[in-house]
NURONU-313690 format. One line per field, with one value per residue: residue number from 1; residue in three letters; chain; x, y, z of N, C-alpha, C in turn. Coordinates in nm, 2 decimals. Layout:
N
resi	c(NUM_...)
resn	c(ALA_...)
chain	c(A_...)
n.X	c(X_...)
n.Y	c(Y_...)
n.Z	c(Z_...)
ca.X	c(X_...)
ca.Y	c(Y_...)
ca.Z	c(Z_...)
c.X	c(X_...)
c.Y	c(Y_...)
c.Z	c(Z_...)
// end
This chain:
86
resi	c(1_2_3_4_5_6_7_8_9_10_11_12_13_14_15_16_17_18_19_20_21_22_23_24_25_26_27_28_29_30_31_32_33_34_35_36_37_38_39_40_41_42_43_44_45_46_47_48_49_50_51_52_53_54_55_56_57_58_59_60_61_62_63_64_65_66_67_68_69_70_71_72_73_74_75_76_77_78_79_80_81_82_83_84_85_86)
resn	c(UNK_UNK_UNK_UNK_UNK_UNK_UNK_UNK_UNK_UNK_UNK_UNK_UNK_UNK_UNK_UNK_UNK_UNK_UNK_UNK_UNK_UNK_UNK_UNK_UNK_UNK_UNK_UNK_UNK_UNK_UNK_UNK_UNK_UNK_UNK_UNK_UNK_UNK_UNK_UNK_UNK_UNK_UNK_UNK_UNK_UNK_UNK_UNK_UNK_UNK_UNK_UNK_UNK_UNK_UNK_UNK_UNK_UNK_UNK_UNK_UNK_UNK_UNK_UNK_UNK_UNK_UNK_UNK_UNK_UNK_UNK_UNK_UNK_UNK_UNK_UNK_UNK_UNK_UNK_UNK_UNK_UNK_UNK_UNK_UNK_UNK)
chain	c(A_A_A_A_A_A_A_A_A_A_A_A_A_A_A_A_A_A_A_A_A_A_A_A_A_A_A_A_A_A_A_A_A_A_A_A_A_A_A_A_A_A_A_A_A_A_A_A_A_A_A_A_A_A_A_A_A_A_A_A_A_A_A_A_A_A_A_A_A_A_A_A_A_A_A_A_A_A_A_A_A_A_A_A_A_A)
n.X	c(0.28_0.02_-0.06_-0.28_-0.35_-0.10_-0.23_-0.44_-0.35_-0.23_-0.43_-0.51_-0.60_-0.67_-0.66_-0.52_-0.25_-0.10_-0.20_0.01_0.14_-0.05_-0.09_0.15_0.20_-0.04_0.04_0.28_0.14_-0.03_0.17_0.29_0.02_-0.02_0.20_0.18_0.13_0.00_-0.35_-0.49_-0.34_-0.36_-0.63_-0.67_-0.52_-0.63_-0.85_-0.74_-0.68_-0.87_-1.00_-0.77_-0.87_-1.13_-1.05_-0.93_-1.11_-1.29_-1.19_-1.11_-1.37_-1.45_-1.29_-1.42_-1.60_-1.59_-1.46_-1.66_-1.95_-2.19_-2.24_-2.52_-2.61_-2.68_-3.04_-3.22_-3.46_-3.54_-3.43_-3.13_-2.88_-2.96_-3.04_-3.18_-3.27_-3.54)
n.Y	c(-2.29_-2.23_-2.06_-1.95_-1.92_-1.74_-1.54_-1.48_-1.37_-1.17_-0.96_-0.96_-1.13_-1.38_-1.59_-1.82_-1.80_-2.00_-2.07_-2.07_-1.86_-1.65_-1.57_-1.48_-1.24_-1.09_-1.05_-0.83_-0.71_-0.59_-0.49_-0.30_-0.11_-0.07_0.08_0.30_0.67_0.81_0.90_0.80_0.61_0.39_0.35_0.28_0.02_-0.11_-0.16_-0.37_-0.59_-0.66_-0.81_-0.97_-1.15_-1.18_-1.37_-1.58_-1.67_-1.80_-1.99_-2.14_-2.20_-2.36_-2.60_-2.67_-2.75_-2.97_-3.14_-3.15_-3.26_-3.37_-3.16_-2.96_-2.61_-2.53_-2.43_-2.26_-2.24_-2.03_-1.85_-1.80_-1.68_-1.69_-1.76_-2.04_-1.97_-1.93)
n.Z	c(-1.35_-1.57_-1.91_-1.88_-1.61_-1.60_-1.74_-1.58_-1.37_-1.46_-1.49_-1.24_-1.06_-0.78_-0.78_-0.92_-0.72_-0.45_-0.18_0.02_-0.11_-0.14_0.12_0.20_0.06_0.14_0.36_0.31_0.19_0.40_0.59_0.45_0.45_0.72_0.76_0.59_0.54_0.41_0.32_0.10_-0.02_0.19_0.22_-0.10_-0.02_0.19_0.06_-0.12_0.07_0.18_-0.02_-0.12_0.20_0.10_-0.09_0.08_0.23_0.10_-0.03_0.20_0.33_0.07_0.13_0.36_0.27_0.10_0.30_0.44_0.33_0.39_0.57_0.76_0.78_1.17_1.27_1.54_1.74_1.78_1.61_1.38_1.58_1.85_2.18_2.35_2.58_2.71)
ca.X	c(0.17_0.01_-0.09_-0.42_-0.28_-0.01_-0.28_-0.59_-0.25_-0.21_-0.59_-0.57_-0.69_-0.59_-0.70_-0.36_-0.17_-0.09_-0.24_0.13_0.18_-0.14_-0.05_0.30_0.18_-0.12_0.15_0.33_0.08_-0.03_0.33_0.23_-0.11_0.02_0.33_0.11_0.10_-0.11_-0.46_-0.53_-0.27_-0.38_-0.76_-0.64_-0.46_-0.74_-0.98_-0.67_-0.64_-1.00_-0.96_-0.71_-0.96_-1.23_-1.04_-0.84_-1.23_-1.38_-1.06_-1.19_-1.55_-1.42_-1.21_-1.46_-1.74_-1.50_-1.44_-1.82_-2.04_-2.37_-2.30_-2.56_-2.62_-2.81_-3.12_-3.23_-3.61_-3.61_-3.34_-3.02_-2.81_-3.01_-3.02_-3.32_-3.38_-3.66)
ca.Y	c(-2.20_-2.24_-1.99_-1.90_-1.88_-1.60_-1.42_-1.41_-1.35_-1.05_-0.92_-0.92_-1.26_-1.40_-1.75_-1.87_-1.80_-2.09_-2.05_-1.99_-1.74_-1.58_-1.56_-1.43_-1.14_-0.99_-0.98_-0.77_-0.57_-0.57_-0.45_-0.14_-0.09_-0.04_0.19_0.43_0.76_0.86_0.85_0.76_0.51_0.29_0.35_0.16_-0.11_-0.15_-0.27_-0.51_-0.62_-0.69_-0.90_-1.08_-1.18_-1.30_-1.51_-1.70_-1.70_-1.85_-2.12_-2.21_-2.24_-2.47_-2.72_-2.72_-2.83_-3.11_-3.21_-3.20_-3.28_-3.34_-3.06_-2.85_-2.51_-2.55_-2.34_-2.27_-2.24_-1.85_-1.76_-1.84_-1.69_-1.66_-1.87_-2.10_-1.97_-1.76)
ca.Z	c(-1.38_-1.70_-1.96_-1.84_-1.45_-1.54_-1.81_-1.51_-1.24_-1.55_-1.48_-1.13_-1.01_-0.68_-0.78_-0.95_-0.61_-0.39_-0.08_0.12_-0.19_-0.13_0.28_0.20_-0.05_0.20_0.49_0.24_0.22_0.55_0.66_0.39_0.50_0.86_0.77_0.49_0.63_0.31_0.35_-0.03_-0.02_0.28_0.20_-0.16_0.03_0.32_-0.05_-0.17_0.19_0.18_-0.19_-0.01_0.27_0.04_-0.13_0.19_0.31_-0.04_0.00_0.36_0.27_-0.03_0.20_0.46_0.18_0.07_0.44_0.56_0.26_0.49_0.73_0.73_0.92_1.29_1.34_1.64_1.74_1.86_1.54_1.37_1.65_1.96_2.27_2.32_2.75_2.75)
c.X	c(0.15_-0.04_-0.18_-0.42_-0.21_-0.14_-0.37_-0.50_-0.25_-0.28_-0.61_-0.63_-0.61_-0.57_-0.55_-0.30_-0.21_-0.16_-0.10_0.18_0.12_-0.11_0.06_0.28_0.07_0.00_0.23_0.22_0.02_0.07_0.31_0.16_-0.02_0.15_0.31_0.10_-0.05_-0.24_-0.53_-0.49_-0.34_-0.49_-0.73_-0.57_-0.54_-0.78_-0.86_-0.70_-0.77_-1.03_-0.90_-0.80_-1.06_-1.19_-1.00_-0.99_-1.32_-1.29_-1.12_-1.29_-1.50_-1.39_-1.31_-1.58_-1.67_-1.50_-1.53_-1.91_-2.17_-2.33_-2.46_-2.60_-2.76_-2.89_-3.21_-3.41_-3.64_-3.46_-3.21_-2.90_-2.85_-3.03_-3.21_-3.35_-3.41_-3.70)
c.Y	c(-2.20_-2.08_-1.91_-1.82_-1.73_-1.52_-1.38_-1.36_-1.18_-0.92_-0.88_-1.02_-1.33_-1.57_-1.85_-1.92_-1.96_-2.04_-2.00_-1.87_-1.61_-1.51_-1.47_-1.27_-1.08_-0.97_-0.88_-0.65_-0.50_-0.48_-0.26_-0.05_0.00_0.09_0.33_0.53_0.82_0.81_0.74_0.60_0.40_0.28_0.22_0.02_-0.15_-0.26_-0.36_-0.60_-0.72_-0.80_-1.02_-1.17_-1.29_-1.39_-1.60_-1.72_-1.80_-1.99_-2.23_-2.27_-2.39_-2.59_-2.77_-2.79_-2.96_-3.21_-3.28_-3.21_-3.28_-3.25_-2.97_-2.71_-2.51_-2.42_-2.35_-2.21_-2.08_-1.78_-1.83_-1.85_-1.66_-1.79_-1.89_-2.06_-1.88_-1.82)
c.Z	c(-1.53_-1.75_-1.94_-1.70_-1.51_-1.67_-1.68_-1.41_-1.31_-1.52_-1.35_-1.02_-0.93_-0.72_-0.79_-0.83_-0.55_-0.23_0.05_0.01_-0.17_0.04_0.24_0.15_0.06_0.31_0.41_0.23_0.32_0.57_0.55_0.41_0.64_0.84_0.66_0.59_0.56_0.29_0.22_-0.05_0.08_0.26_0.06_-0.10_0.13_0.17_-0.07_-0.08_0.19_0.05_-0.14_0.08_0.19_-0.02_-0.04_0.21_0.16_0.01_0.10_0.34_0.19_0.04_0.32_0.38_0.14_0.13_0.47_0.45_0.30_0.61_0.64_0.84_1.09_1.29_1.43_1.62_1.76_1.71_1.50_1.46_1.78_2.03_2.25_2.48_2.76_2.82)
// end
């Protein structure tokens, strides 16, 4: 971890983490979340929880752009998520 890693880690920034670091650290707080009695408390740990999330989900995105360079999203004639039997 270079310089820059433990200053933006400093700040608040999930990026740094390794992806089994990042996994390891929300079940941690998971395991908090679920055992808070305090409404204040778990409501702040729902938004980390949620921080968490976006980034495993930003990660995903990234590897699947890597994977599938010409995917692109199907749309369908009646909508993005609607069947075509009318």
């Amino acid at each position: 971890m270079g310089i820059f890693d433990s200053l933006a880690r400093g700040l608040g920034s999930l990026r740094p983490l390794s992806v089994a670091e990042l996994e390891d650290e929300r079940e941690a707080l998971r395991q908090r979340y679920v055992s808070s009695d305090n409404v204040g408390e778990a409501s702040k740990l729902d938004n980390e929880l949620r921080r968490y999330d976006v980034e495993m989900t930003r990660r995903a995105n990234e590897v699947y752009k890597r994977d599938n360079p010409d995917a692109t999203a199907r749309h369908r004639e009646h909508g993005w998520y609607l069947p075509n039997d009318d």
